[in-house]
C-alpha positions in Angstrom: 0.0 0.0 0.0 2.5 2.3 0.9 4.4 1.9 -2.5 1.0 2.5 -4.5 0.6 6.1 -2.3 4.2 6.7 -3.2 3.5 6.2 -7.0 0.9 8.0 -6.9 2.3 11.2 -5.7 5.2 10.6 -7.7 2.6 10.8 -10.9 1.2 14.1 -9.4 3.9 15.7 -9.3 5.2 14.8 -12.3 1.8 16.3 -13.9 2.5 19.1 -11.8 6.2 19.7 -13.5 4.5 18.8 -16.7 1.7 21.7 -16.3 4.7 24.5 -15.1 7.2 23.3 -18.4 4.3 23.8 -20.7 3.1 27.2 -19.2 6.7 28.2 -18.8 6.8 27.8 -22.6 4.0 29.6 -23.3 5.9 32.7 -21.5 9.0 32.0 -23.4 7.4 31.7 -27.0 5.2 34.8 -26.3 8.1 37.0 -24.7 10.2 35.8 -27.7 7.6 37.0 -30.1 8.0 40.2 -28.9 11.4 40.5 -28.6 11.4 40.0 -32.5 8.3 42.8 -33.3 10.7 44.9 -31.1 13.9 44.2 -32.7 12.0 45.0 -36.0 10.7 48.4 -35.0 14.5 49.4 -33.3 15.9 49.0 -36.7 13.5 50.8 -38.5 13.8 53.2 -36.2 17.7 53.7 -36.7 17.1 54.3 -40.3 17.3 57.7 -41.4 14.0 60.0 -41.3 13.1 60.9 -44.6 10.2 63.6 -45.4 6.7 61.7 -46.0 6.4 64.0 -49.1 6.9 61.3 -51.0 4.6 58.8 -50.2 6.4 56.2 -48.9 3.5 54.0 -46.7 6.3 53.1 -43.7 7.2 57.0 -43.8 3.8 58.7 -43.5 2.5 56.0 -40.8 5.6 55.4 -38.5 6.0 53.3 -35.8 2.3 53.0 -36.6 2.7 51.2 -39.1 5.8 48.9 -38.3 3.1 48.1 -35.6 0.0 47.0 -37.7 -2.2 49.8 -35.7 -2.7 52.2 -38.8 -2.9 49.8 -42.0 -2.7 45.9 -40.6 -2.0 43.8 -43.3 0.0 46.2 -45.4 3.9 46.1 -46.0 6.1 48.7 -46.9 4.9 50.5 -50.2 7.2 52.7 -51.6 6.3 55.2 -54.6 7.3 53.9 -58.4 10.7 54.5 -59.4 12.4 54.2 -55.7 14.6 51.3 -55.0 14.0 48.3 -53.3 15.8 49.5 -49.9 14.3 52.0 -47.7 17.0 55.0 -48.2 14.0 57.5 -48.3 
């Protein structure tokens, strides 16, 4: 009897371990997520500021729109005849 009480609370707290691993990992892939949309918006923001005269869609909206809170869903448009690179 006193084996199968031992088992037993061996198994729980193995679940127990189990439960904290998987939750810790839900912290670590959600803190990691954001450690990349923050890397992304640092380096556009070491770019050089450029006048939004010309249209450029990452210009006029900012870190708005690195963000996705003015136009979700939209990349960087740039006007016809600029290069590929953002040297606005």
């Amino acid at each position: 009897m006193i084996d199968e009480e031992r088992l037993v609370d061996i198994e729980l707290k193995l679940t127990h371990q189990e439960d904290t691993v998987d939750a810790l990992n839900k912290i670590v892939y959600e803190q990691q997520k954001k450690i990349d949309e923050l890397e992304k918006l640092l380096t556009a923001l070491a770019r050089p500021h450029c006048a939004p005269r010309h249209g450029c869609v990452l210009c006029i909206g900012g870190v708005a729109a690195l963000s996705g809170i003015a136009r979700p869903g939209r990349g960087h448009r740039r006007p016809l005849g600029a290069s590929a690179g953002h040297a606005c």
